[in-house]
C-alpha positions as a printed NumPy array, in Angstrom:
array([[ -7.757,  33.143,  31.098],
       [ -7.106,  33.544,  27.252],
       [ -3.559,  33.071,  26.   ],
       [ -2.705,  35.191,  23.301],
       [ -2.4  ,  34.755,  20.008],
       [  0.802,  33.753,  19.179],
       [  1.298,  31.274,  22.097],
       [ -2.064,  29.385,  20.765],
       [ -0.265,  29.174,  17.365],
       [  3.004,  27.871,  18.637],
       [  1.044,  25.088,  21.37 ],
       [ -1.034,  24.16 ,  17.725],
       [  2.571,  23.767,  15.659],
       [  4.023,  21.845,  18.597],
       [  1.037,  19.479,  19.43 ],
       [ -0.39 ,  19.156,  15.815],
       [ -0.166,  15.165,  15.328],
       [  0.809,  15.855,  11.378],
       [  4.176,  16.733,  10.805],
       [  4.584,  20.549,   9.126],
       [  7.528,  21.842,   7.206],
       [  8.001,  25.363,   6.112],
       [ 10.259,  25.459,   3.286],
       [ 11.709,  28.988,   0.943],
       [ 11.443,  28.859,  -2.655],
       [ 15.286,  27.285,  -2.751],
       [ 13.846,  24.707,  -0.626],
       [ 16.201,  24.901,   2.275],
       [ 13.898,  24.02 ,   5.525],
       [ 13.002,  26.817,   7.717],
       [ 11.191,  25.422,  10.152],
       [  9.532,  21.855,  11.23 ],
       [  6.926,  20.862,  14.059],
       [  8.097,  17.841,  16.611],
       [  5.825,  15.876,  14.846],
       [  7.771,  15.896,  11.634],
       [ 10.775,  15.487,  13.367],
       [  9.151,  12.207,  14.898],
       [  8.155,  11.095,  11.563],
       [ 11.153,  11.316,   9.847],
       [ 13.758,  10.616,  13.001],
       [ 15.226,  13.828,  12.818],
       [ 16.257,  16.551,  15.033],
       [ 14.822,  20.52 ,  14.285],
       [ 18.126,  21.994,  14.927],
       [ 20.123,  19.859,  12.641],
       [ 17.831,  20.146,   9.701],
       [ 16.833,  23.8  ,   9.748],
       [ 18.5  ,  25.675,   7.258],
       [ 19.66 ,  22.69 ,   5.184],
       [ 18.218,  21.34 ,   1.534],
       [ 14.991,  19.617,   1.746],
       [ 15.91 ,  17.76 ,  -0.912],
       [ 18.017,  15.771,   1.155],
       [ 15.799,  14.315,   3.523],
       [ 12.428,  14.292,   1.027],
       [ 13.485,  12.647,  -2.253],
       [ 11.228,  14.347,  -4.375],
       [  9.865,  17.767,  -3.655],
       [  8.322,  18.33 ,  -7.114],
       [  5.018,  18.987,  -5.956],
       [  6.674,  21.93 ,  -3.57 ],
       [  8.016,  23.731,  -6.494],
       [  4.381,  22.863,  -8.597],
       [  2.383,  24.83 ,  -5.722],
       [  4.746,  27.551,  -5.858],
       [  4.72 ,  28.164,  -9.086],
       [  1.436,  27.664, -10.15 ],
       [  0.215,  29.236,  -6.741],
       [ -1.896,  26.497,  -5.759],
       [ -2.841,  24.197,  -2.838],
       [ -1.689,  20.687,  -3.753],
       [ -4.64 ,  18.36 ,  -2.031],
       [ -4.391,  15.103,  -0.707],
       [ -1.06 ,  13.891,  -2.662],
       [  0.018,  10.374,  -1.325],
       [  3.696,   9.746,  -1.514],
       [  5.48 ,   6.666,  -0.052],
       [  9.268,   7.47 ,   1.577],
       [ 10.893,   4.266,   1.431],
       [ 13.979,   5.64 ,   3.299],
       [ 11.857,   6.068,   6.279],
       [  9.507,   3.296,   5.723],
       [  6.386,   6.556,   5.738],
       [  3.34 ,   6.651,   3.531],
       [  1.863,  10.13 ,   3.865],
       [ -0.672,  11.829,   2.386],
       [  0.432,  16.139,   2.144],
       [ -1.371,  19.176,   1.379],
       [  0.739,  21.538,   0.015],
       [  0.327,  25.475,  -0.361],
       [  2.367,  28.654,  -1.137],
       [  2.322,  31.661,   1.353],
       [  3.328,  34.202,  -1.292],
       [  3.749,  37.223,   1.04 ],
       [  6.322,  35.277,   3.23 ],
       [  8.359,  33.636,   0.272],
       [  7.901,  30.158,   1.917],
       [  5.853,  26.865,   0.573],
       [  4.179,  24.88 ,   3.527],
       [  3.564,  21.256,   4.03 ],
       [  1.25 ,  19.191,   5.667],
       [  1.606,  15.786,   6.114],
       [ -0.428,  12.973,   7.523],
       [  1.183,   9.766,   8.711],
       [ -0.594,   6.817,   6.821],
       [  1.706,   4.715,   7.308],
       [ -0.018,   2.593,   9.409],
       [ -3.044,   2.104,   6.931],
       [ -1.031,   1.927,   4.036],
       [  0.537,  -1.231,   5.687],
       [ -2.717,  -2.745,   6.662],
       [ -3.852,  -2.561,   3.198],
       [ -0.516,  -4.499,   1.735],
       [ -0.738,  -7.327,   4.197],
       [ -4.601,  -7.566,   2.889],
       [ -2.81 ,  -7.562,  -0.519],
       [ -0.25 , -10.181,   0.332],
       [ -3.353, -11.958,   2.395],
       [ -5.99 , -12.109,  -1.209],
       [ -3.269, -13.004,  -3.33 ],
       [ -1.786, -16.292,  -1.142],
       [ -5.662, -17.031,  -0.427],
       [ -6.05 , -16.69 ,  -4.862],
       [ -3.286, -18.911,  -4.709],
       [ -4.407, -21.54 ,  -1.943],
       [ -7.75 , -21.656,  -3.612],
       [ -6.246, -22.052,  -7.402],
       [ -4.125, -24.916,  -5.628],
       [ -6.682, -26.893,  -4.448],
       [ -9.173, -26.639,  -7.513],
       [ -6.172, -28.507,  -9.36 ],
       [ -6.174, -31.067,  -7.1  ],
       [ -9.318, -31.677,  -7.096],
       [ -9.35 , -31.289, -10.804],
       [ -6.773, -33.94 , -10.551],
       [ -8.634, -36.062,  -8.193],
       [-11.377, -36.051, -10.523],
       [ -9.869, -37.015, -13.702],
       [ -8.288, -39.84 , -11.431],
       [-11.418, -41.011, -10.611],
       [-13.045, -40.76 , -14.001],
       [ -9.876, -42.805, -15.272],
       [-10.347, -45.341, -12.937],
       [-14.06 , -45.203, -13.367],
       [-13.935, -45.753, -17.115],
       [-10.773, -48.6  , -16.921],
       [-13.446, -50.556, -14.842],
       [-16.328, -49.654, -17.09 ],
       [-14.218, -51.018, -19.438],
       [-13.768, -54.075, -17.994],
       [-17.306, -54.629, -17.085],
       [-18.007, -54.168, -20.554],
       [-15.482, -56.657, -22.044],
       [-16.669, -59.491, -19.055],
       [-20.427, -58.417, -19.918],
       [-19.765, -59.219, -23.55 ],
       [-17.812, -62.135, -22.887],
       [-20.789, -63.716, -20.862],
       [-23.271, -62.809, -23.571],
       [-21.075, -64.426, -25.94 ],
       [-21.482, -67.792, -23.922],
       [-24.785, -67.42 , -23.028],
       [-25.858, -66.615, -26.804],
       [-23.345, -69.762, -28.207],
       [-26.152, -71.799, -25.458],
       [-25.351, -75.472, -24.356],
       [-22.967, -77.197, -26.434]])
C-alpha cells in the first residue's frame, strides 16, 4: 500500500537524522524537525515563532542565500553554546518566503580530530623532550670523555718525559 504524498514528506522531516530549520526572511523559526530539536536541546513548540538569532549565534550565511538566491554548500560552523560542530547547506525557497537549513551533526568527528590534535602535539612535545636529554646525555659524555682524554694525555706526557730524561 502507497502512502501519499504528504505523509512520506512528514515521516522524511520527522526521521531525517540531520536537523532542518525553516526560517522567514526576518528569521523568526517556522518550523524544525525532532532532530534539530535533539541537536540543540530544544523543544519545537517553544522555539517556533521566535528569533533564530537567539538560539544560532550567527545566521549570516541565512541572510547571504537569501539574498543572493543561492544554495550555501557544505559551510562548517562550530556552536560552542551547545558544544555542536555542523556542517549546513543552506537554500532559499523564494515562492514560500522562507530560507531552509540543513545541518549535519559532526560533532562527533570534529572531536576526534582535536584529541588527534592534542595527541601530535604532546607526542611533538614528548619527542622534543627526550632529544634534549639525550642531547644532554651526550654532551655529558663527551665532557667526561674529553676531561679523561685529558688526563691520559697529561700522564702520557708525563711518562714520556721520564722515559726520554732515561736512567739517571
Amino acid at each position: 500500500m502507497e502512502l501519499p504524498k504528504k505523509s512520506l514528506w512528514e515521516l522524511l522531516w520527522d526521521y531525517d537524522p540531520n536537523g532542518l530549520i525553516v526560517v522567514d526572511t526576518n528569521l523568526v523559526i517556522r518550523l524544525v524537525n525532532p532532530a534539530f530539536c535533539a541537536m540543540f536541546k530544544v523543544n519545537a513548540e517553544e522555539i517556533i515563532g521566535t528569533d533564530a538569532t537567539a538560539l544560532l549565534d550567527n545566521m549570516a550565511d541565512f541572510l547571504d542565500a537569501w539574498e543572493r538566491n543561492t544554495v550555501i554548500w557544505a559551510r562548517e560552523h562550530h556552536y560552542a553554546a551547545h558544544d555542536l560542530h555542523l556542517r549546513e547547506v543552506i537554500f532559499p525557497i523564494r515562492d514560500e518566503g522562507i530560507i531552509a537549513g540543513i545541518m549535519v551533526n559532526l560533532t562527533h568527528e570534529w572531536k576526534q580530530q582535536q584529541e588527534m590534535r592534542q595527541l601530535r602535539r604532546e607526542t611533538i612535545e614528548k619527542v622534543n623532550e627526550v632529544v634534549d636529554n639525550q642531547m644532554k646525555v651526550a654532551q655529558e659524555i663527551a665532557s667526561l670523555l674529553g676531561e679523561a682524554t685529558a688526563e691520559t694525555k697529561v700522564s702520557l706526557l708525563r711518562l714520556i718525559e721520564i722515559i726520554e730524561q732515561g736512567p739517571a
